[in-house]
C-alpha positions in Angstrom: 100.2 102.9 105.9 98.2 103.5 109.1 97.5 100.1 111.3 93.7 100.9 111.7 92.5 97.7 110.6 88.4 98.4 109.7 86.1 95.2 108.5 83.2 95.5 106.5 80.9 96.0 109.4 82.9 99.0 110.6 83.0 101.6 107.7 84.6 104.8 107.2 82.7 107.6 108.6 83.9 111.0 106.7 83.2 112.1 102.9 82.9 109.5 100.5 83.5 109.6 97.0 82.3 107.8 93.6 85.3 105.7 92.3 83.4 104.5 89.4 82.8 108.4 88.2 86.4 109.7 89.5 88.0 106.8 87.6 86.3 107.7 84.3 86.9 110.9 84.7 90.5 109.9 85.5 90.7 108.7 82.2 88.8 111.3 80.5 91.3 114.0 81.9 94.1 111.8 81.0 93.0 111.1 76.9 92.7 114.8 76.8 96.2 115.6 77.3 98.0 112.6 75.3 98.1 110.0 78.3 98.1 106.2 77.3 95.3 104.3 79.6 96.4 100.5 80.4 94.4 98.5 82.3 95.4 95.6 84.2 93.1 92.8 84.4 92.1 90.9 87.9 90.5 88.2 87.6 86.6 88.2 88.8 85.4 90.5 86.1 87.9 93.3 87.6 90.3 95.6 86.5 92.7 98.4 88.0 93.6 101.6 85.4 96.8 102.5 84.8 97.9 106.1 83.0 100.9 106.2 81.4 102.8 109.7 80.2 105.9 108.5 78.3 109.1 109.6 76.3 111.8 107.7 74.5 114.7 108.7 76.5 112.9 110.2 79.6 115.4 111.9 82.1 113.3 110.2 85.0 110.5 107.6 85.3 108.4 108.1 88.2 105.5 106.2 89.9 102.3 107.1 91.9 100.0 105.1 93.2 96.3 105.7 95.4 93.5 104.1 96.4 94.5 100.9 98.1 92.5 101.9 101.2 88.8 102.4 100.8 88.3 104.3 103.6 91.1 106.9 101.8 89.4 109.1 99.5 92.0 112.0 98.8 94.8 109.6 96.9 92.2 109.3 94.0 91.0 112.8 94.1 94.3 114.2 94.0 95.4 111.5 91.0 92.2 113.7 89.3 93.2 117.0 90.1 96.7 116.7 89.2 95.5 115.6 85.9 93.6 118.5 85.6 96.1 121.1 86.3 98.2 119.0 83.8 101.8 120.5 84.8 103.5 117.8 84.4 107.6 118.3 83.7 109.0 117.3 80.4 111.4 113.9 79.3 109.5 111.8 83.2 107.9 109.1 82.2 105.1 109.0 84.5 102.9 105.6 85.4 100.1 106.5 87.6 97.2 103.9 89.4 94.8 106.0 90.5 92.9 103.4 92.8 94.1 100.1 93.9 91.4 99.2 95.8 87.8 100.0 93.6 86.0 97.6 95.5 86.8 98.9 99.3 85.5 102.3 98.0 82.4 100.8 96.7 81.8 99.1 100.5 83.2 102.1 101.9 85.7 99.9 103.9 89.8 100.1 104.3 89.8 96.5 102.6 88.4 94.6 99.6 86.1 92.9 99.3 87.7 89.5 101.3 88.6 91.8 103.6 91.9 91.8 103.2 94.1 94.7 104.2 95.5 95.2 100.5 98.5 97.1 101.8 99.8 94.2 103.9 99.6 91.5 101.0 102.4 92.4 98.6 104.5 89.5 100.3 102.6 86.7 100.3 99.6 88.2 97.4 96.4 86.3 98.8 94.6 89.1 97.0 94.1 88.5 93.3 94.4 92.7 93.2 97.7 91.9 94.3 98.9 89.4 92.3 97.9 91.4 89.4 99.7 94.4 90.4 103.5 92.6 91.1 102.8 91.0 88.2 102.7 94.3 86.2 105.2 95.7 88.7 107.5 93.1 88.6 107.6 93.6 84.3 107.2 97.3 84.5 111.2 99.4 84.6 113.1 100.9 87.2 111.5 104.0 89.1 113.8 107.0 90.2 111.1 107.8 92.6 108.0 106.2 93.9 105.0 107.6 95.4 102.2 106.3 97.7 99.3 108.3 98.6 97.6 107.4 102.0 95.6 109.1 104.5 95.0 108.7 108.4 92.6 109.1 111.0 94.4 109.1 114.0 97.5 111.9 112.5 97.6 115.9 113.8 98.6 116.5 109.9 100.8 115.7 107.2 104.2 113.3 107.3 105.4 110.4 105.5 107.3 107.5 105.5 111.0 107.4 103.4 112.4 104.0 102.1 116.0 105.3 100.7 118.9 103.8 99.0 121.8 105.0 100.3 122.7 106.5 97.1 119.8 108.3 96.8 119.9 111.9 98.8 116.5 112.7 100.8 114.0 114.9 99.0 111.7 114.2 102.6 111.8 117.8 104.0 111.4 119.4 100.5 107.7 117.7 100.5 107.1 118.5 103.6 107.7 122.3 102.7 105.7 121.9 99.9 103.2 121.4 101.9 103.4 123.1 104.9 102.0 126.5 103.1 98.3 125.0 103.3 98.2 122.2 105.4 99.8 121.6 109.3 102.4 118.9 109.5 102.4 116.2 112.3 106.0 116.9 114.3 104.6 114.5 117.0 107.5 112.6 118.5 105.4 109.1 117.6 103.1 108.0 114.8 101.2 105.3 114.4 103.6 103.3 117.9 106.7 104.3 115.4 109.3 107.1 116.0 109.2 110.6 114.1 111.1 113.1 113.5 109.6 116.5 112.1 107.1 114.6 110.1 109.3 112.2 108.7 109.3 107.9 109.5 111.3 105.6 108.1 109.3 102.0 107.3 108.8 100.2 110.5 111.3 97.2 110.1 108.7 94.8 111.4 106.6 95.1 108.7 109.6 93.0 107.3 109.8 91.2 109.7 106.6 89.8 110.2 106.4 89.9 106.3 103.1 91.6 106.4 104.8 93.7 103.3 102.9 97.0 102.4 103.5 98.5 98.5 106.1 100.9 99.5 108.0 97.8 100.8 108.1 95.6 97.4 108.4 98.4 95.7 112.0 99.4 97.9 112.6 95.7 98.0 112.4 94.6 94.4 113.7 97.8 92.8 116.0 99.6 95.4 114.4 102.8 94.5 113.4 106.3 96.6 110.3 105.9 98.2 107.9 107.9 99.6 104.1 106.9 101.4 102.8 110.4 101.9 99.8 110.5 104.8 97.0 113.1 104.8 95.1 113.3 108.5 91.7 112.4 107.8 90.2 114.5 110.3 90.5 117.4 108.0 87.9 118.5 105.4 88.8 116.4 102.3 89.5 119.1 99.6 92.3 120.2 102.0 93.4 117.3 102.2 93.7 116.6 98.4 95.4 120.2 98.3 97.8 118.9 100.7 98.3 115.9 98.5 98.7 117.6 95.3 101.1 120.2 96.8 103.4 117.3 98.5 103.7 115.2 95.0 104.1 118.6 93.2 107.2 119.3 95.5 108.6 116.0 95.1 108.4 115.9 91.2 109.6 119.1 91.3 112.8 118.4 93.6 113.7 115.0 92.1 113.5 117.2 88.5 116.1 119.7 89.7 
């Protein structure tokens, strides 16, 4: 949810993945162990993948997304190693995008290919990605918990942004312990021209404001739900980064199971 704005003309400079090749393997990984593979069409010829693990009468339901920065390559890889260690909890229903943004990967840029900032459009939807995805959202159920994977250049380590019901208790430092075994987290007093505490932000109000609504916004907006945008620093070599990222949705899942 950083405010690094990059065009195409100024692309990201650290490790760089395939997102054609993680996304098959994605849904490779996911077939294996039972998960349903949805796709939902955009219009252009394009398409983002959704991986669905579902139960009847599921105890929780509980959504991850990635990818919606090209210029952040950990979100997908850790979507791909989660799937891997396949440890998921029983009776959650889990729906999982593990790349919002295949075309800024592809130009190796923070936006798509209009150069839009994807993450800033879920209020007005000038991105046909966009519309695509609310559309799904908005027909999809209810989430217990909602996670969005993000990384930044500019952050000492780990934090992460809460949107919180009021009836919802925080589950904010238990991620953060999670992670803290293998990577540092940021406990600078600012992030990003926003107050933090301990590694923890709430959403900057004038994202609402100025209506310039990121996903974790709609998502707290439309459903009232427990959110979570979880931020890797960049500046770190990228498979810590993804083990910082698996370990903070591990802890989550875990702590919203007990």
């Amino acid at each position: 949810m950083t405010q690094k704005l990059n065009t195409n003309t100024d692309c990201y400079c650290g490790e760089t993945i395939d997102i054609d090749c993680v996304l098959n393997d994605c849904i490779e990984v996911a077939a294996q162990y039972g998960w349903i593979v949805e796709k939902i069409f955009v219009p252009n010829e394009k398409e983002l993948i959704v991986l669905k693990r579902e139960y009847e009468a599921p105890q929780r339901r509980i959504y991850i997304s990635a990818g919606i920065h090209g210029d952040e390559p950990a979100g997908p890889l850790a979507v791909l190693e989660l799937l891997k260690q396949n440890v998921w909890p029983e009776n959650i229903n889990f729906h999982i995008l593990p790349c919002l943004n295949p075309h800024g990967f592809k130009n190796n840029t923070r936006e798509n290919e209009d150069c839009i900032d994807l993450n800033r459009d879920y209020y007005h939807c000038n991105a046909p990605e966009i519309c695509a995805h609310v559309e799904w959202l908005d027909k999809s159920p209810d989430y217990d918990l909602t996670l969005c994977l993000h990384e930044d250049w500019d952050a000492k380590g780990f934090y992460l942004y809460e949107a919180m019901h009021p009836k919802h208790a925080s589950i904010a430092n238990q991620i953060l312990d999670g992670v803290r075994p293998t990577f540092p987290i940021d406990d600078s007093e600012e992030i990003d021209g926003y107050p933090a505490v301990n590694g923890i932000m709430g959403v900057p109000s004038d994202l609402h404001t100025l209506k310039h609504w990121p996903e974790s916004m709609y998502l707290f907006e439309k459903k009232k739900l427990l959110n979570y945008t979880l931020e890797t620093a960049s500046d770190f070599p990228l498979q810590c980064r993804v083990k910082a990222m698996c370990a903070a949705v591990k802890a989550a899942i875990e702590t919203l199971r007990k």
